[in-house]
C-alpha positions as a Markdown table, in Angstrom:
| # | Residue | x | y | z |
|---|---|---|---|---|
| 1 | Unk | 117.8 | 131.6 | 110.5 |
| 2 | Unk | 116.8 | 131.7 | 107.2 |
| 3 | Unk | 117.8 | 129.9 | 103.5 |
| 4 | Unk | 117.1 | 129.9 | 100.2 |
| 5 | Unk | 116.4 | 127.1 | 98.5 |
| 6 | Unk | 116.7 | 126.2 | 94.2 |
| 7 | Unk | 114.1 | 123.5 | 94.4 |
| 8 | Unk | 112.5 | 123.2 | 91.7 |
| 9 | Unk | 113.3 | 122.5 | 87.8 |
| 10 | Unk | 111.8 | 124.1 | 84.8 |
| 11 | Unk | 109.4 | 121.1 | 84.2 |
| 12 | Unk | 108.3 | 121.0 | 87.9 |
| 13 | Unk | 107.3 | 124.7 | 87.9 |
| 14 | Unk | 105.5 | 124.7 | 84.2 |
| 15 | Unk | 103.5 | 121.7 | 85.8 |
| 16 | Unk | 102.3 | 123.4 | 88.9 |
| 17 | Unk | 101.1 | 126.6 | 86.6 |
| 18 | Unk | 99.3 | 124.9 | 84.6 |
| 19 | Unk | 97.6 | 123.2 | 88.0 |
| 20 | Unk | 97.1 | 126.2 | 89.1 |
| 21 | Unk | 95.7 | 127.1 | 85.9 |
| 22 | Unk | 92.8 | 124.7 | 85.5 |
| 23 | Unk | 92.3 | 124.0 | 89.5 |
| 24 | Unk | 89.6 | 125.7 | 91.5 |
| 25 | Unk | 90.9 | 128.6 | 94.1 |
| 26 | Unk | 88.7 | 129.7 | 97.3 |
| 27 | Unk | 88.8 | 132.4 | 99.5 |
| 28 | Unk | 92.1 | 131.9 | 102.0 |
| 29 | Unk | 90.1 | 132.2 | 105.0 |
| 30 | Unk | 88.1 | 128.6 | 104.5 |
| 31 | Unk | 91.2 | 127.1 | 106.5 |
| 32 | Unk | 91.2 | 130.3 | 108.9 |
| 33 | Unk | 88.1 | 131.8 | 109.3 |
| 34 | Unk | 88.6 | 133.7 | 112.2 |
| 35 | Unk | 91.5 | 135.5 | 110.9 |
| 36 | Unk | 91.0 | 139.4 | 109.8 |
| 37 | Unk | 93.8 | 139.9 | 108.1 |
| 38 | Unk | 94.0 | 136.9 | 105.5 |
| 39 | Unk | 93.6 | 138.1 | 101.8 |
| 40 | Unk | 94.4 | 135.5 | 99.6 |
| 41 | Unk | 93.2 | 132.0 | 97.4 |
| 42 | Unk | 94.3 | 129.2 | 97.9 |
| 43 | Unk | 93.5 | 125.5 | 96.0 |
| 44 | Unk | 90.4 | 123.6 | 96.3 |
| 45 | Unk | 90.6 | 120.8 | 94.3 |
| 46 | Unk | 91.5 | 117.2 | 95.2 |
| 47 | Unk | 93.2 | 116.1 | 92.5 |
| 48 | Unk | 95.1 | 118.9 | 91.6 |
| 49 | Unk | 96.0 | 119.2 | 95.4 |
| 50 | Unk | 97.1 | 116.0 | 95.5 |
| 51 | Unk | 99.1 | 116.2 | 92.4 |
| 52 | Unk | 100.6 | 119.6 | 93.2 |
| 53 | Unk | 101.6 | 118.6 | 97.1 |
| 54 | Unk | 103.5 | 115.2 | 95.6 |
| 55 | Unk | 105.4 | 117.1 | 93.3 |
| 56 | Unk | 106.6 | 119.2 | 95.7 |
| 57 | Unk | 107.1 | 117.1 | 98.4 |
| 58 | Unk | 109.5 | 115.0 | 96.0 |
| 59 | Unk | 111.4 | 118.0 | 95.3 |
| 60 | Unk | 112.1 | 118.7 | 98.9 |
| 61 | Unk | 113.0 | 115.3 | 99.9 |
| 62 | Unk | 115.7 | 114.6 | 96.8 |
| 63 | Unk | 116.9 | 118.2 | 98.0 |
| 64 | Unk | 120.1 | 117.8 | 100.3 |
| 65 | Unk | 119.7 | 121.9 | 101.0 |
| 66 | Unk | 116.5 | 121.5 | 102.2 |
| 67 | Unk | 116.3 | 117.9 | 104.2 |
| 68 | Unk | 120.0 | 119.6 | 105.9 |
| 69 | Unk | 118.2 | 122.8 | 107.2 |
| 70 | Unk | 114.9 | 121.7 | 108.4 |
| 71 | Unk | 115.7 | 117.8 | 109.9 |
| 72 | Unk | 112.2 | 117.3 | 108.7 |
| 73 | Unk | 110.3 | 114.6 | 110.4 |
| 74 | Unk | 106.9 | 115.5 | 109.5 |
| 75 | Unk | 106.0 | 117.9 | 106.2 |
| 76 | Unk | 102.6 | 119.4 | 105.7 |
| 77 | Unk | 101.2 | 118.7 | 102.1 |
| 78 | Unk | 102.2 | 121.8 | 100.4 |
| 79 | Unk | 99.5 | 124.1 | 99.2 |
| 80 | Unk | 99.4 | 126.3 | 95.8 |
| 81 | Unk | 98.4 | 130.0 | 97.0 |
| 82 | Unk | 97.1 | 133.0 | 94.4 |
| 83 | Unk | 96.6 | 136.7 | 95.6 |
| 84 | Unk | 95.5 | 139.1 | 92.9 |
| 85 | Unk | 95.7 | 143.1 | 93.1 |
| 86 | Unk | 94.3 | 144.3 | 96.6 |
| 87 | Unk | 95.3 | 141.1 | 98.2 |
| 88 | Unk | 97.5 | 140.6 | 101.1 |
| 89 | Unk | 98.3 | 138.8 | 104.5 |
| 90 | Unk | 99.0 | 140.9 | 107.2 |
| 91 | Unk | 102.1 | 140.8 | 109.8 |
| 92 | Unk | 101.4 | 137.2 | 112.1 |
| 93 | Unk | 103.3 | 134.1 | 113.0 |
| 94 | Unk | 102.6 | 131.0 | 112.2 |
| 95 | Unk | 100.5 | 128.5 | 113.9 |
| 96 | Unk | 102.0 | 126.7 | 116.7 |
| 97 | Unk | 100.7 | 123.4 | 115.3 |
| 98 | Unk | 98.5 | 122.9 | 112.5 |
| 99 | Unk | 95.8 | 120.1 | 112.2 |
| 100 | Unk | 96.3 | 116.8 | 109.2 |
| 101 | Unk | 94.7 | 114.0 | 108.5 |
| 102 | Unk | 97.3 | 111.8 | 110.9 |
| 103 | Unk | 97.4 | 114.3 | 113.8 |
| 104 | Unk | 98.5 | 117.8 | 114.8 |
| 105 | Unk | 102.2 | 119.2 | 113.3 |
| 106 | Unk | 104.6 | 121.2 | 114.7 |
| 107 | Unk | 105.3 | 124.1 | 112.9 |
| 108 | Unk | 109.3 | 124.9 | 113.4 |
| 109 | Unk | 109.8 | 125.7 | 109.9 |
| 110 | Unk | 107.7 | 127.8 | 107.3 |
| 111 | Unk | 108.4 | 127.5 | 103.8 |
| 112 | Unk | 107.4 | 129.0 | 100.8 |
| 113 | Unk | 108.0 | 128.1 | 97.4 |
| 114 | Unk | 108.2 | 130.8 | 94.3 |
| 115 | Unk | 105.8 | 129.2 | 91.1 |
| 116 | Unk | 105.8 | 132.4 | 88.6 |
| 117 | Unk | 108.2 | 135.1 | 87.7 |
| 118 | Unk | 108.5 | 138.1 | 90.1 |
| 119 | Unk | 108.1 | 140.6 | 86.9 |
| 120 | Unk | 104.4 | 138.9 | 86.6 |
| 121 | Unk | 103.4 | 141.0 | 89.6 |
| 122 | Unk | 104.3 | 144.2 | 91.9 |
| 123 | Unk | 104.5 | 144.7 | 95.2 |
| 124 | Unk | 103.6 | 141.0 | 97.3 |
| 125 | Unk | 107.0 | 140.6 | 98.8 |
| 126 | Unk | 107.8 | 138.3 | 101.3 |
| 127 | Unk | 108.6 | 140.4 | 104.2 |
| 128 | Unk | 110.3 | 138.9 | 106.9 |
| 129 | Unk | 111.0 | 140.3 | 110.6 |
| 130 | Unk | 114.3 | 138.9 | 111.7 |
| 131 | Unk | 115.4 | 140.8 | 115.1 |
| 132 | Unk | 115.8 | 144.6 | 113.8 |
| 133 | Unk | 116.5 | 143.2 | 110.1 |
| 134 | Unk | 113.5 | 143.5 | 107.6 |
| 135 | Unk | 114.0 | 141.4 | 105.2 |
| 136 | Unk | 112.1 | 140.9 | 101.6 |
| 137 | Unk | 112.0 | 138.1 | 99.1 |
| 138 | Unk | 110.5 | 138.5 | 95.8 |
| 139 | Unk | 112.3 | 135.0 | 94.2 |
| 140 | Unk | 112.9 | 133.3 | 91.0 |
| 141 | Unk | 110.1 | 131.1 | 90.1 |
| 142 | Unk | 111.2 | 127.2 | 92.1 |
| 143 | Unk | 113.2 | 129.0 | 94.8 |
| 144 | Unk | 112.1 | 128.3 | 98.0 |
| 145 | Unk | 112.7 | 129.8 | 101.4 |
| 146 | Unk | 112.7 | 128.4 | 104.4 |
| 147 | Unk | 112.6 | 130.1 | 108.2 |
| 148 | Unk | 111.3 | 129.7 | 111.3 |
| 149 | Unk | 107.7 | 129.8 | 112.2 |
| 150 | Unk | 107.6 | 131.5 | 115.1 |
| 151 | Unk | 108.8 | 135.1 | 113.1 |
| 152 | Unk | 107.0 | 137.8 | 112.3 |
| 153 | Unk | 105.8 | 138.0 | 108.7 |
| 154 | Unk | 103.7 | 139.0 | 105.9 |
| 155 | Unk | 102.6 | 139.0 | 102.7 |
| 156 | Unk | 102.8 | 142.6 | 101.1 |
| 157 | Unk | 99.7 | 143.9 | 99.0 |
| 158 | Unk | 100.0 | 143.0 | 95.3 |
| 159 | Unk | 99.3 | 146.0 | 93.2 |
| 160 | Unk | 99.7 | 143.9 | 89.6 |
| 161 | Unk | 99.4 | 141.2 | 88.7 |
| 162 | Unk | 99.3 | 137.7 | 90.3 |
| 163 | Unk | 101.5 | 136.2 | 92.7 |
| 164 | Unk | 101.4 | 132.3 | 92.8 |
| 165 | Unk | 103.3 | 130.4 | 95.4 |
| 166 | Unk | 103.3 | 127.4 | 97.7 |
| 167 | Unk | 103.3 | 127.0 | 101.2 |
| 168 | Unk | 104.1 | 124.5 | 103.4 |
| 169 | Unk | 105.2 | 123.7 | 107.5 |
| 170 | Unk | 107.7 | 121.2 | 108.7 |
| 171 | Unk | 108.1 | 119.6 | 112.0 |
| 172 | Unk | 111.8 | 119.4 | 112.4 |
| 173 | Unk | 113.7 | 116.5 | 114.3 |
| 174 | Unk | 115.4 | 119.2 | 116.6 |
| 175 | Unk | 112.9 | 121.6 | 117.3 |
| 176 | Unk | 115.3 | 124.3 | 118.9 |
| 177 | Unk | 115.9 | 127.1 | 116.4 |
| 178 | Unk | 119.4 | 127.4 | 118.2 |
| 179 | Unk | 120.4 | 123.3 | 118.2 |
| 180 | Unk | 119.0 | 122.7 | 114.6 |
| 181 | Unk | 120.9 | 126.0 | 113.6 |
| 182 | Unk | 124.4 | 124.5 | 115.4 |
| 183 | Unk | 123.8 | 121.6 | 113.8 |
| 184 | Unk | 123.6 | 122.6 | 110.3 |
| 185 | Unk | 126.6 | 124.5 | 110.8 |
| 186 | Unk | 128.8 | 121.2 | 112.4 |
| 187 | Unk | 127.7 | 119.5 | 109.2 |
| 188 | Unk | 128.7 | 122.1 | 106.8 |
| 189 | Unk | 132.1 | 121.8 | 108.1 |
| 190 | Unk | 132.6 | 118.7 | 107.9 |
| 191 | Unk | 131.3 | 118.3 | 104.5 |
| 192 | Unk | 133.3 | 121.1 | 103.4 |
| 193 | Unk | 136.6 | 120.4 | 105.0 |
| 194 | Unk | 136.0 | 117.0 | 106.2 |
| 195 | Unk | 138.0 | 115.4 | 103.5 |
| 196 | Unk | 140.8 | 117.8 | 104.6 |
| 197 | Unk | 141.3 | 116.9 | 108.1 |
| 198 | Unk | 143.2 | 114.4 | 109.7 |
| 199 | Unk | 141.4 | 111.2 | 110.2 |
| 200 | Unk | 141.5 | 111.0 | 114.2 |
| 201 | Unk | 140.5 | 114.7 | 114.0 |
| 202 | Unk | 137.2 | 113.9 | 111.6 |
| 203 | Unk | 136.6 | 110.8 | 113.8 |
| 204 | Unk | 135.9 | 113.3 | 116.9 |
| 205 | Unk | 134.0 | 116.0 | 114.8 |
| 206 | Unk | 132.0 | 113.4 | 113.7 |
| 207 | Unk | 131.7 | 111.7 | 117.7 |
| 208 | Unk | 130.3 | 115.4 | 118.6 |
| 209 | Unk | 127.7 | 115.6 | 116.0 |
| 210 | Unk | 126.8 | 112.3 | 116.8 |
| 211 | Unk | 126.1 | 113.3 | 120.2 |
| 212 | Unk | 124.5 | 116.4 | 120.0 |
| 213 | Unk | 121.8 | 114.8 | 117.5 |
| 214 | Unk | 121.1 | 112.0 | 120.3 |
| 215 | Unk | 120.8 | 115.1 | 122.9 |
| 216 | Unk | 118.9 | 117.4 | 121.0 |
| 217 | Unk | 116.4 | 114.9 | 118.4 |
| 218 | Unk | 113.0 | 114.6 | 119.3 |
């Protein structure tokens, strides 16, 4: 349902801060304007957007944990987010689809990605509502966490100090939380205890996850 993701290297994160640092931030609600209960900043700034989105999009394609969770066929540029005491983002799903430059994207799979040190700020947890679990992530900075974009979550108010994160949405390959979440698991087998198996027995696993990807990829 959910995973947590080391993503980025020291380097990768001390280069998005200092982004962050010298780029321009605007009121959250310029890509939602409708919404009452978005409290946040979020980069304006071409160049530093389009630095900061490659630089993370690198780190998630190189990532085996990541490209093996979300079957991504589409990922939305990744966008640096600030929230300062008294900001929030109140309880809300995701978007079914969200507009890009090439067309609308599927959002199966939300992701955010930790820039500075939880100590740097209180409160601004991560809550996520998965069935009766509540569940909270306040992550070392690079970790990322990925989960599906239909759950309830939110941003808890930030009381100190400033929370600085990424976000981004990925169109996955098998849409179906239940298929992609099957599938992972097939493939953790085998690459776990694949090299343990008798061949004819591998040979079949593999023939099963072969088919299931033809039956459920989109």
């Amino acid at each position: 349902m959910f995973k947590l993701v080391p993503l980025l290297d020291e380097q990768e994160v001390r280069t998005l801060r200092e982004i962050a640092a010298s780029g321009q931030f605007v009121d959250g609600k310029i890509s939602n304007p409708h919404s009452t209960i978005k409290n946040n900043l979020q980069l304006h700034d071409a160049a530093a957007y389009e630095r900061s989105s490659k630089i993370l999009l690198d780190a998630m394609v190189r990532n085996p944990d990541f490209m093996e969770f979300t079957f991504p066929a589409r990922i939305a540029p990744p966008l640096l987010t600030r929230y300062t005491p008294g900001m929030h983002y109140g309880l809300h799903p995701d978007a079914a689809y969200i507009p890009l430059s090439d067309g609308q994207l599927r959002t199966d799979v939300s992701c955010t990605v930790f820039i500075n040190d939880p100590a740097d700020y209180d409160g601004g947890a991560l809550h996520i509502m998965l069935g009766n679990a509540d569940l909270r992530f306040k992550e070392a900075p690079g970790t990322a966490i990925v989960y599906p974009s239909h759950t309830l979550h939110e941003v808890e108010p930030v009381t100190r100090g400033e929370r600085l994160v990424a976000i981004t949405f990925i169109q996955s390959l098998i849409p179906d939380l239940q298929h992609r979440d099957l599938i992972y698991e097939l493939n953790e087998v085998a690459a776990l205890e694949g090299g343990k198996m008798d061949p004819a027995n591998y040979t079949r696993l593999q023939a099963v996850q072969y088919q299931l990807l033809r039956m459920w990829r989109r």
